[in-house]
N, C-alpha and C positions, 0 to 999 in steps of 0.2 A: 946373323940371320934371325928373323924372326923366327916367334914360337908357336906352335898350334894355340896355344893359350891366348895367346898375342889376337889371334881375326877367329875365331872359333865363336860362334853365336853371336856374328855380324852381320850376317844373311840368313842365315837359319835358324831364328830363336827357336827353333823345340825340335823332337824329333821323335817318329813312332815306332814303337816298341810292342812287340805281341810274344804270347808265351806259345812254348812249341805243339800243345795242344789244340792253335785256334785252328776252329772253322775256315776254312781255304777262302767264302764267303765274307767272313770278316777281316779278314786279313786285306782283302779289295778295298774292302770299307776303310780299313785303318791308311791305307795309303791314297786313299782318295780324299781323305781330310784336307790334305793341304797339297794345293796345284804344283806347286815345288820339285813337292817330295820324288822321289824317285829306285826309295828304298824303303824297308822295316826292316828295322832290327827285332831277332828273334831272343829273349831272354829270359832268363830262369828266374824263381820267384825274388832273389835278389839283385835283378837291375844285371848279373853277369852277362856278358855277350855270348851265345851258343852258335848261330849262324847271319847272313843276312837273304832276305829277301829280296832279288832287285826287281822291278818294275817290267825286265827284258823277262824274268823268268813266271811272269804272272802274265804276258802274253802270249807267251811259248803255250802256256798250261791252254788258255782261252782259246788260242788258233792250232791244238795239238793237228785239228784234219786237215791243215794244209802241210803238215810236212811231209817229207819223204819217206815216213814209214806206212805205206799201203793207204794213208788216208785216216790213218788211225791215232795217228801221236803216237809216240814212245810211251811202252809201259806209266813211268814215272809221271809224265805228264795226264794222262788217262784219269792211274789213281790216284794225283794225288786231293788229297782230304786235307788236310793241314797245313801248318806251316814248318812244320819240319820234314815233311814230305817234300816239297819243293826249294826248301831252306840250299843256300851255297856255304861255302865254308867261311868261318871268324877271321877277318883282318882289322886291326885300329891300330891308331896312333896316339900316344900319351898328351897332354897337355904340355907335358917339357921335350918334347918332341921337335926340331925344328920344323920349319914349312918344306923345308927339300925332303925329308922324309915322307911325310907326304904327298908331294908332288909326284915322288919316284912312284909311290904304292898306285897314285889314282893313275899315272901312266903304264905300267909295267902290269898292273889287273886291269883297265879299262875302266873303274869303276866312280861314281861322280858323287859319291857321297861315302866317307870314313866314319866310323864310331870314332868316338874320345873315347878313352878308357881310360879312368882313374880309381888306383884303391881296387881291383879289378870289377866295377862298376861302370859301365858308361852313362855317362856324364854330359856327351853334346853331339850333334852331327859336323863335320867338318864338311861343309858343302863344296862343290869342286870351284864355284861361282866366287868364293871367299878365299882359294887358292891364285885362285886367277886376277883378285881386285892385290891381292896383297903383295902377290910377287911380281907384278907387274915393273915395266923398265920407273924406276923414280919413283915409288914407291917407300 
């Protein structure tokens, strides 16, 4: 089987990354760079992976008055100011990782874009798009 290494930065040459202090603000910003995107990774001053930001949870924040709590958003959405305020929890997959490995993580979290982590540094986005060209039948 192939390797995350193997189709990793086939579709997604770059990926955005913000430290858990940023401005909620820029963090928009940073994922509105590239039309792609659908993620930030949230990282410490060494490239480590701390949490990620998806795209779903930067809408949530934006449309908190229409949910079902009184009109108000949930606490967490209301305050949040950062990007660790809104940040979800750390998953990736290694460059020696096979592609079933991730396949499983993007089916089993819902989630359409993995870190690479190497060295515990990440390293590349493994986009879901580059899952789907590589494992495809004949491939």
């Amino acid at each position: 089987m192939k390797k995350v290494r193997d189709c990793m930065e086939s579709i997604s040459k770059s990926f955005d990354s913000v430290a858990p202090h940023t401005p909620v603000e820029d963090l928009i910003q940073a994922v509105s760079r590239d039309a792609s995107s659908r993620s930030v990774f949230v990282t410490d001053e060494g490239g480590g992976l701390l949490g990620i930001v998806h795209v779903r949870e930067i809408l949530r924040m934006l449309g908190a008055q229409h949910t079902d709590h009184g009109g108000f958003g949930s606490p967490l959405q209301v305050m949040a100011r950062r990007a660790s305020d809104i940040m979800g929890p750390a998953y990736s997959v290694s460059p020696d990782d096979d592609l079933g490995v991730a396949l499983k993580l993007a089916v089993q979290s819902e989630v359409y874009d993995i870190p690479v982590v190497e060295n515990g540094k990440v390293v590349a986005n493994l986009d879901c798009l580059e899952l789907i060209v590589n494992l495809r039948p004949g491939a």
